[in-house]
N, C-alpha and C positions, 0 to 999 in steps of 0.2 A: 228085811224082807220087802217090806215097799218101795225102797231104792232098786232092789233088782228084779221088779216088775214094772216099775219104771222107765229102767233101762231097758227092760227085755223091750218093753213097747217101742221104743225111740229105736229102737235095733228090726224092728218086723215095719214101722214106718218105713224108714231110709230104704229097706229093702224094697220095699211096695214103690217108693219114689225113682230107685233103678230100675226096675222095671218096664212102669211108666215111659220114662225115657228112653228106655231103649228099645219100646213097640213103638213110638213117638216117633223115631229116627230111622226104625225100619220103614213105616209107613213112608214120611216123606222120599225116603229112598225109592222106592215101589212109585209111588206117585210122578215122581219125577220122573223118573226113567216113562211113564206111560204119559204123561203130557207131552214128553218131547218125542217120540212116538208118534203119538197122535195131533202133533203140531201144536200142543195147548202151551207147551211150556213158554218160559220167557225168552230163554234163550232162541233167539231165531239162526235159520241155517238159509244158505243159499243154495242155487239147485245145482247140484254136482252130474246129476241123469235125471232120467224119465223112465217110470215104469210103461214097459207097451209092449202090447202084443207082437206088434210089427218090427220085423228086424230091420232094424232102423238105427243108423248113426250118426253124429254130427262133427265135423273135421272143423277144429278152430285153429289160426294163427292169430297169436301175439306179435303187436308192433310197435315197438318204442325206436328203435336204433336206426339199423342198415334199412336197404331198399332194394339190393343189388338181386335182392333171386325173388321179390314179389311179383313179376311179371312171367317168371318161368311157372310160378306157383299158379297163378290165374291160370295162363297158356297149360298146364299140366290139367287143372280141375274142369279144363272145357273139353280140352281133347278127350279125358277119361270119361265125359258127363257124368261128374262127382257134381258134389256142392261143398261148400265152406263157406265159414264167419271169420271173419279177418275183425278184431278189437284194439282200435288204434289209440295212442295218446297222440293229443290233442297237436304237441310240436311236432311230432310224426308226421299227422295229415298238412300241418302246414307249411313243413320242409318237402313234401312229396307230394305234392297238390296233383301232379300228372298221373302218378302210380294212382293216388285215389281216385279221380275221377273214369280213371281206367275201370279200374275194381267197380267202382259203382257204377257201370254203367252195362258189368255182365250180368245175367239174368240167372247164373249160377252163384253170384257171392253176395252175402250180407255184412254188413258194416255194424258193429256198435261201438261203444269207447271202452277205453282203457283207463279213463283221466287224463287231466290235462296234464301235468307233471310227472305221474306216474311215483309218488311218494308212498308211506305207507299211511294209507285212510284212517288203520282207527285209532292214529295218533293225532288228528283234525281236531279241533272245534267242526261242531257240527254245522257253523255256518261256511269254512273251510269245507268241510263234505259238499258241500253244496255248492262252491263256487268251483271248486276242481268239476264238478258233472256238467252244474248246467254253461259252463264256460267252454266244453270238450262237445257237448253234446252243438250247441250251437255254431262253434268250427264247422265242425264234419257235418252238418245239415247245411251251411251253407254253400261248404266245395260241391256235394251231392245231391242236393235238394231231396233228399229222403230223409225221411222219421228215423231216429235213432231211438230205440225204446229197450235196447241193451246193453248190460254192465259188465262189464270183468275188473274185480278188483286187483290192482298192480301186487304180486307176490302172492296172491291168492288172500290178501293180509283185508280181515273185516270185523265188524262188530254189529251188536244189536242198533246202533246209532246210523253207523253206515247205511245197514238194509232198511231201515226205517227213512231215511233220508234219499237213498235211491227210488225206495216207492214212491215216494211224494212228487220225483218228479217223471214219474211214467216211467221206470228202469224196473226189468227184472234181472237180479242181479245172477249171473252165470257162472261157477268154479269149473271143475271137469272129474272123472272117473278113471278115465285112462292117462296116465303123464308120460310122455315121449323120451325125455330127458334129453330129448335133439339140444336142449342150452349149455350140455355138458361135452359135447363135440366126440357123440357116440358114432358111432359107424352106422351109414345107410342100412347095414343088416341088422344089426342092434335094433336103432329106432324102428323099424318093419317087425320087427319078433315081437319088442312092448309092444306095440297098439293093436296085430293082431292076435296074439296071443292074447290081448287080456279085454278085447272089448266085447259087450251083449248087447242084448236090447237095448234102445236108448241112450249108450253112453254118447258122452263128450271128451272127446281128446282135447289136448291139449298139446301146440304146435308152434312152433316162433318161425317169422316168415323171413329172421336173418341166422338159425341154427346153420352151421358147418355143412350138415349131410342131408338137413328137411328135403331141401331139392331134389336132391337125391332118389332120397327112398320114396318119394312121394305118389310114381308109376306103382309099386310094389306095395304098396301101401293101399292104395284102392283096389289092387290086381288079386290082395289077397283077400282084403275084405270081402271083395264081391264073390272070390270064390266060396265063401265061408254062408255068400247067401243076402249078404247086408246088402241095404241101398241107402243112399246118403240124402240128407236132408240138412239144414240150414239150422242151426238154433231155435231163430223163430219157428219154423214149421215143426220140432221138434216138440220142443216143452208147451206143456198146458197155460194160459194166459189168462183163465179164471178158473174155478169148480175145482181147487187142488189141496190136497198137503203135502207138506213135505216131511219127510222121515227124518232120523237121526240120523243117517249118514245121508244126507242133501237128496234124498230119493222121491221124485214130487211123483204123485201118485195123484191120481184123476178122481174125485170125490166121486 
């Protein structure tokens, strides 16, 4: 009889102990999901959009490679008075010294980097993070004598180290919301159907200034935007640059 009240006990324990655990595990789950929410969590995110009232969009290109249609790209974004962020790697600016100084010297385009090599960052030692930025960032401010204080990490590829290592050196780091796939040598109508089909408030496209058709489509692209109502703004004028969080899907939100 005292053995199997014994056992009964050690059997309404264990039980009491699964429990425990697994209001334990629901919690952190609940918890976590509302820190990274509420930007508390650890894991950090970059800003993909901007929550805003204002229909408002920002047209980026990526530049590692060619150079052959950056200047129709520019001559495109004046003639339409659009705006764009052009995100250069660092041999990029220094093989095309004339295309950037070009770029940088319209009052419709912003510059930030891409990295200097354009590798994938969150396989770096964090002092490698750090000399890919401030080695890209120092390029491109010399050819253009502007502040560079924006990041796109190459492939979209980052980590908590990364973003913590681009704050350090005055970088807010940038993804996008809308993806063109102009890298996969979509058709001019293609690429115009993704971006405006799918961008709102705030987004960030995302645009490579050597894709096949970007040139292309790129009248159609602001033709249709605008009819939809949007006005285009720059990254920088875009995103908040203090008083912010950001959501779980890179959605920075004005505190």
């Amino acid at each position: 009889m005292r053995f199997f009240v014994v056992k009964r006990s050690a059997i309404i324990l264990a039980a009491v102990a699964v429990a425990v655990l697994a209001l334990s595990a629901t919690a952190v789950y609940f918890t976590g999901a509302a820190a990274i929410f509420n930007n508390t969590s650890p894991k950090k995110v970059p800003i993909y959009s901007v929550e805003t009232d204002e229909k408002a969009v920002a047209l980026t290109f990526d530049a590692a490679w060619g150079a052959d249609k950056t200047l129709g790209i520019l001559e495109t974004v004046e003639k339409k008075d659009a705006k764009a962020t052009f995100f250069l790697v660092s041999f990029w600016a220094d093989k095309y010294r004339d295309e950037l100084k070009k770029l940088a010297a319209s009052d419709r385009i912003e510059i930030g980097t891409h990295s200097a090599t354009h590798p994938y960052m969150s396989k770096l030692s964090k002092d490698k993070m750090a000399l890919e930025l401030s080695t890209s960032k120092e390029l491109i401010e010399g050819i253009t004598g502007k502040k560079i204080d924006l990041f796109r990490p190459p492939y979209g590829d980052y980590s908590d180290a990364l973003l913590d290592t681009a704050k350090a050196q005055g970088l807010h780091t940038i993804q996008w919301d809308v993806d063109s796939l102009d890298w996969k040598d979509l058709s001019a109508e293609q690429i115009t159907s993704r971006i405006v089909g799918n961008c709102r408030n705030g987004s960030i496209v995302l645009m490579h200034n050597d894709g096949k058709h970007t040139l292309e489509a790129l009248p159609s692209i602001i033709d249709g935007l605008r009819a939809k109502g949007f006005t285009f703004k720059t990254v920088g004028e875009l995103i908040y640059k203090d008083n912010y969080t950001i959501d779980h899907t890179g959605r920075q939100i004005r505190s």
